[in-house]
C-alpha positions, 0 to 999 in steps of 0.5 A: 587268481584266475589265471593261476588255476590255468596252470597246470604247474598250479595243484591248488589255490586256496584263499586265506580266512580269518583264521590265518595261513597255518590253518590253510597249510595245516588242511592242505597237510591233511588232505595231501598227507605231506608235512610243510617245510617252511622257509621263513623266518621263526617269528613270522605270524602264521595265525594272522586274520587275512581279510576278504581277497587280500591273500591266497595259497598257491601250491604248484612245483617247484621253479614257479617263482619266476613265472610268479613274478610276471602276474605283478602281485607280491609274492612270498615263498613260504616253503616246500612240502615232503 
């Protein structure tokens, strides 16, 4: 986490709480005014509880995948935001 508030290309690291990912996207929306795109399928659970440390929201450009991949954590794409 630390090293990706380094990167200029990274616009916001956000820790993902009980209350699960759509509740992250759904203020990030808010607070930038875009509409998240998602690129995953239907019947994944956006409202599953995330414990302590366990996952984050990195909001950056577009092209950071493979430079994602270098940190040697999973990572999911989970779309794009218009």
């Amino acid at each position: 986490v630390e090293q990706l508030t380094r990167w200029p290309e990274i616009h916001e690291v956000v820790p993902v709480g009980s209350q699960g990912i759509r509740k992250e996207l759904n203020e990030l929306a808010r607070a930038y005014q875009l509409e998240f795109c998602s690129r995953l399928p239907a019947n994944f659970v956006w409202e599953q509880s995330a414990g302590p440390a366990t996952c984050i929201l990195a909001v950056g450009e577009l092209g950071l995948e493979e430079r994602l991949m270098t940190l040697g954590q999973p990572v999911t794409w989970l779309g794009h935001w218009q």
